[in-house]
GUSE-721919 format. One record per residue (C-alpha): residue number from 1; residue in one letter; chain; y, z, x. Coordinates in pm, 1 decimal. Each point is the difference from the previous one (the first is absolute). Layout:
TIFI    n  res  chain     north        up      east
TIFI  NUM    A      A         Y         Z         X
...
//
This chain:
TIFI    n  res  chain     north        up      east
TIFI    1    X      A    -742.6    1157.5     377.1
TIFI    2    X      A     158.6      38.8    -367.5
TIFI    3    X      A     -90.7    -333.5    -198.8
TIFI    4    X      A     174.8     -53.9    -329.8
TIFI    5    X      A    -209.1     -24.8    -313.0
TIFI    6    X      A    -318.5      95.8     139.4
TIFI    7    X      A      -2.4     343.4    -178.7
TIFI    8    X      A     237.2     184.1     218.3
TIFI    9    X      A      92.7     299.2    -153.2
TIFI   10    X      A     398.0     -19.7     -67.3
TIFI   11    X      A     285.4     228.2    -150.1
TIFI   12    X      A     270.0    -147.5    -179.1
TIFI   13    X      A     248.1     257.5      69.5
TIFI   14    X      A     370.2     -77.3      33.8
TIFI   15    X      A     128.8      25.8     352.9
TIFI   16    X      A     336.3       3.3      17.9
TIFI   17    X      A       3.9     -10.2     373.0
TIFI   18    X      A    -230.8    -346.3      11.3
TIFI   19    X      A     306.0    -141.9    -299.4
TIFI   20    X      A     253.0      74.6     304.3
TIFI   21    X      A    -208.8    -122.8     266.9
TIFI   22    X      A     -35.3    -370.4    -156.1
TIFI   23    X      A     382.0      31.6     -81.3
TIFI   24    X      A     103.3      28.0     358.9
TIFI   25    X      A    -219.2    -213.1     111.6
TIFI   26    X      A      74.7    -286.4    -252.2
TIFI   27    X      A     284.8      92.4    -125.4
TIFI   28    X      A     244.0     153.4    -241.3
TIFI   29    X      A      48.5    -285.1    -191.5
TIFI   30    X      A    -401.3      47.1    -140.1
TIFI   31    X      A     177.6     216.3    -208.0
TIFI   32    X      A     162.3    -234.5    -229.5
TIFI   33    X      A    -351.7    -195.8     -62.9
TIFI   34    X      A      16.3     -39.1    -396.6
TIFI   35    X      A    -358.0    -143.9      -9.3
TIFI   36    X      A      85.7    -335.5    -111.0
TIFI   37    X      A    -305.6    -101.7     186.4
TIFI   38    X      A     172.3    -327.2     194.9
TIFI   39    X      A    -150.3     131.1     304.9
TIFI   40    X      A    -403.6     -10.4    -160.5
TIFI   41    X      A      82.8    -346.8    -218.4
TIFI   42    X      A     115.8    -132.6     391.9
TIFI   43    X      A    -304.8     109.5     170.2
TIFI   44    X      A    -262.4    -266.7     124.2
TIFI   45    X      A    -259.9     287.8       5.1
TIFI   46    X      A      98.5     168.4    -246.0
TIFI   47    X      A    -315.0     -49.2    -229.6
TIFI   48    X      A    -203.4     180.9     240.5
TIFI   49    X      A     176.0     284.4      47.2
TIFI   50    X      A      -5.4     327.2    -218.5
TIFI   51    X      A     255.2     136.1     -45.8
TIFI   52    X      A     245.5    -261.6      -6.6
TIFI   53    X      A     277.7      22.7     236.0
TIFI   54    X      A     254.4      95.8    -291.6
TIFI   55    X      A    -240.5     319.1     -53.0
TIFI   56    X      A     -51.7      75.5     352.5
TIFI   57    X      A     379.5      44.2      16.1
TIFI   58    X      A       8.3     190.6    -327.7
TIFI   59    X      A    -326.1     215.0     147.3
TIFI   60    X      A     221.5     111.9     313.9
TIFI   61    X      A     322.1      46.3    -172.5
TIFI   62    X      A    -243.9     253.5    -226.7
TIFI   63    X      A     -98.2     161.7     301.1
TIFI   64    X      A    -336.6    -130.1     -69.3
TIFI   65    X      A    -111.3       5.0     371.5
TIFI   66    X      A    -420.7     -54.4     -46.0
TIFI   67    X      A      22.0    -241.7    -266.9
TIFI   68    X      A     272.5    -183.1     232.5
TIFI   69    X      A    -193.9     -13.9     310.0
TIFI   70    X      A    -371.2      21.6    -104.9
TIFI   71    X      A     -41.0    -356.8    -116.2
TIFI   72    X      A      -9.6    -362.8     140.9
TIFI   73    X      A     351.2     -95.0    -116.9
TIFI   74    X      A     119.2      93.6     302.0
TIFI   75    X      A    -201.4    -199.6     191.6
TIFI   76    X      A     -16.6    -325.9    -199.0
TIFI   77    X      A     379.7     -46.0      75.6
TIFI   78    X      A      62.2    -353.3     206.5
TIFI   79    X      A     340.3     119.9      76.9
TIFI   80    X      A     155.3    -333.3    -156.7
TIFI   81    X      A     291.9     209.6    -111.2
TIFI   82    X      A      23.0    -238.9    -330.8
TIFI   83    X      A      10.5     370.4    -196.7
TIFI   84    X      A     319.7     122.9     292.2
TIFI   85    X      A     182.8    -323.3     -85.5
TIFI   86    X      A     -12.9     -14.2    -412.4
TIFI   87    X      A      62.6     331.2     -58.4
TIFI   88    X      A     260.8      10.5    -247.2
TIFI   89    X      A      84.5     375.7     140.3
TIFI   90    X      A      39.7     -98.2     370.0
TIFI   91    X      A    -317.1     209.1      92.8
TIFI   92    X      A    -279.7     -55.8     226.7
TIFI   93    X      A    -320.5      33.4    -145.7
TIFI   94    X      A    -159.5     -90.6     344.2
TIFI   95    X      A     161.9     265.7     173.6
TIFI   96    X      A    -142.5     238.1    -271.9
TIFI   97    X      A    -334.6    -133.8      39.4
TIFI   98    X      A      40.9      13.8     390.8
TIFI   99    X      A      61.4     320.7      -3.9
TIFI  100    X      A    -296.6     102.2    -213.6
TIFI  101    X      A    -189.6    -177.1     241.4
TIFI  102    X      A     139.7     146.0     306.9
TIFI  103    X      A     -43.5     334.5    -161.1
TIFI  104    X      A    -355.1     -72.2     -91.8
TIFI  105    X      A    -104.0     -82.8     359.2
TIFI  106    X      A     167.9     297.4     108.3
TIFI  107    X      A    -269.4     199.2    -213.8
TIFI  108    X      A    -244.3    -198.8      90.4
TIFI  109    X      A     -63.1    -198.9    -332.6
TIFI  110    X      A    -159.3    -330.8      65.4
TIFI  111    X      A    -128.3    -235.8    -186.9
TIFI  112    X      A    -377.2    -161.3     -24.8
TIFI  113    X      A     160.9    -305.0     174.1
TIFI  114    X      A      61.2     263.0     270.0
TIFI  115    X      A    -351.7      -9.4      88.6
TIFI  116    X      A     -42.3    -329.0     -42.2
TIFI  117    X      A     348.7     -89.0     268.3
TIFI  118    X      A    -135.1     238.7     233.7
TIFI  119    X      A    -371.6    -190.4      35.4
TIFI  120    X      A     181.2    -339.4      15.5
TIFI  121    X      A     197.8     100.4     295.7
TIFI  122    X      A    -295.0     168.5     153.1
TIFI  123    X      A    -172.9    -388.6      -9.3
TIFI  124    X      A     291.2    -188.0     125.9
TIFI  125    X      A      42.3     255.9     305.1
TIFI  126    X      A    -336.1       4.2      92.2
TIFI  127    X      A     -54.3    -372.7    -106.3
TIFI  128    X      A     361.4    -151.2      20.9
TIFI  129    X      A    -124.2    -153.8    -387.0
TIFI  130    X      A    -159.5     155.4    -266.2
TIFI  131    X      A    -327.0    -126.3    -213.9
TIFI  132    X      A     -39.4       8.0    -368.9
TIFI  133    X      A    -309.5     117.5     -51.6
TIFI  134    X      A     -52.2     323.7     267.4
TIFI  135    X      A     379.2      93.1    -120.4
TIFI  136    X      A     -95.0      -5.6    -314.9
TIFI  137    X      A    -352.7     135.7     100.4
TIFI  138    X      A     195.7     352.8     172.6
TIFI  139    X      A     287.7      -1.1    -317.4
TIFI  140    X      A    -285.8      39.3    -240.2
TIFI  141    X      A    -175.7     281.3     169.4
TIFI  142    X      A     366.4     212.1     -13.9
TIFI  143    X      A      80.1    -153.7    -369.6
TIFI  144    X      A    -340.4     -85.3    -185.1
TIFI  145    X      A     207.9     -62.9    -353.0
TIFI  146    X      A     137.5    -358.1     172.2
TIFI  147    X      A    -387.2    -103.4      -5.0
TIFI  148    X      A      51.1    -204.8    -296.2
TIFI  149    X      A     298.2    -205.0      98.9
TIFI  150    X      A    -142.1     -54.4     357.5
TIFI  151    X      A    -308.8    -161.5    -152.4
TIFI  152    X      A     218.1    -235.0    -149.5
TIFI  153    X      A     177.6    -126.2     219.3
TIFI  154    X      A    -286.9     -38.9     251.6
TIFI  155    X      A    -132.3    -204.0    -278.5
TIFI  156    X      A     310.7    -196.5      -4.6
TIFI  157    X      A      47.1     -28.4     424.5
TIFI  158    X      A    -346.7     -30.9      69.7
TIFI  159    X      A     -75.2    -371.3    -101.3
TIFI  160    X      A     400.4    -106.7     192.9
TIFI  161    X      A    -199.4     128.5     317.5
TIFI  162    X      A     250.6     265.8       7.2
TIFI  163    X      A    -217.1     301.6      29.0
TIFI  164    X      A    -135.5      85.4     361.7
TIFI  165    X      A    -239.0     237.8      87.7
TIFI  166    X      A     129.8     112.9     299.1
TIFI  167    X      A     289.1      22.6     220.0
TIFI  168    X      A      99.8    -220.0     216.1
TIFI  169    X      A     237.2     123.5     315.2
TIFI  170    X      A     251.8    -246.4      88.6
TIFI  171    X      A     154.7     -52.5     297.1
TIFI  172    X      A     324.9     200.8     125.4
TIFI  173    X      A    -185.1     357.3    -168.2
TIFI  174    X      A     222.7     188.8     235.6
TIFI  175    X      A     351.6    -110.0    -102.7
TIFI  176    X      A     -84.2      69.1    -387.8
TIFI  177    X      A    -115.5     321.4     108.6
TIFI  178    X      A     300.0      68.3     154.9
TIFI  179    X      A     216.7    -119.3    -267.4
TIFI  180    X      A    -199.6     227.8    -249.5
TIFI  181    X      A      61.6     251.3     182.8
TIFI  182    X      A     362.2     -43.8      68.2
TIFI  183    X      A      11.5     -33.9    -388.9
TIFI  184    X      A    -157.5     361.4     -35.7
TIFI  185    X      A    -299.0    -177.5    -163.5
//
């Protein structure tokens, strides 16, 4: 598993073939981005994410196809298309970032959320509900650097009596199960 920022070594190379790929799959139109930046000034999330939107475009239209995919950008997107509808060009940012995303799966590029996604599923199959504390318990084991920020907000659920120590199985196990699995979870 390829993680972004975590020291992976990268080339910056220009790949022509990666510039086409995004433009058929998001369009010819990505073309006639003038980096006005509309689409990062529209963007709930946009604070967290580095690059911005407007330089993730400019990134793939540069052929730029590890500094496109090997960040979180792509996967801080909530798809709420405000960057697709004030575009002053017509173009669809989320389709480009989409695409990046689609492409970095394809390679295998995840994210440290990855991990985290793949032991909350794990609890609510086994459990039909997850817990705080042994979720966040497995998480740290696969992702120490989050040890910090998970103290905190124990600190902060732990006197709302939201912080169990174990996990409860509820009722009806089978059918979340079998939704999980029908999900590909």
């Amino acid at each position: 598993m390829l993680l972004p920022g975590e020291g992976n070594k990268m080339s910056f190379d220009l790949d022509e073939g990666f510039r086409q790929t995004i433009l058929r799959m998001a369009g010819g139109e990505v073309q006639t981005c003038i980096q006005c930046g509309t689409c990062s000034a529209s963007c709930p999330t946009a604070h967290l994410m580095n690059p911005s939107i407007r330089k993730l475009i400019k990134l793939c239209l540069e052929g730029k196809r590890d500094e496109a995919l090997m960040n979180d950008t792509i996967w801080l997107c909530t798809s709420c298309l405000l960057c697709t509808v004030r575009c002053p060009r017509g173009i669809r940012p989320k389709a480009v970032v989409s695409a990046c995303k689609d492409l970095a799966e394809k390679e295998g590029i995840k994210t440290k959320d990855a991990a985290y996604e793949q032991i909350f599923s794990k609890q609510i199959r086994e459990y039909g509900r997850i817990s705080e504390l042994p979720l966040t318990g497995e998480f740290l084991l696969v992702y120490p650097q989050g040890m910090v920020q998970s103290m905190e907000m124990g600190l902060e659920l732990m006197p709302k009596g939201k912080l169990g120590l174990g996990v409860e199985k509820i009722q009806g196990r089978d059918e979340v199960k079998r939704i999980m699995e029908e999900l590909g979870k």
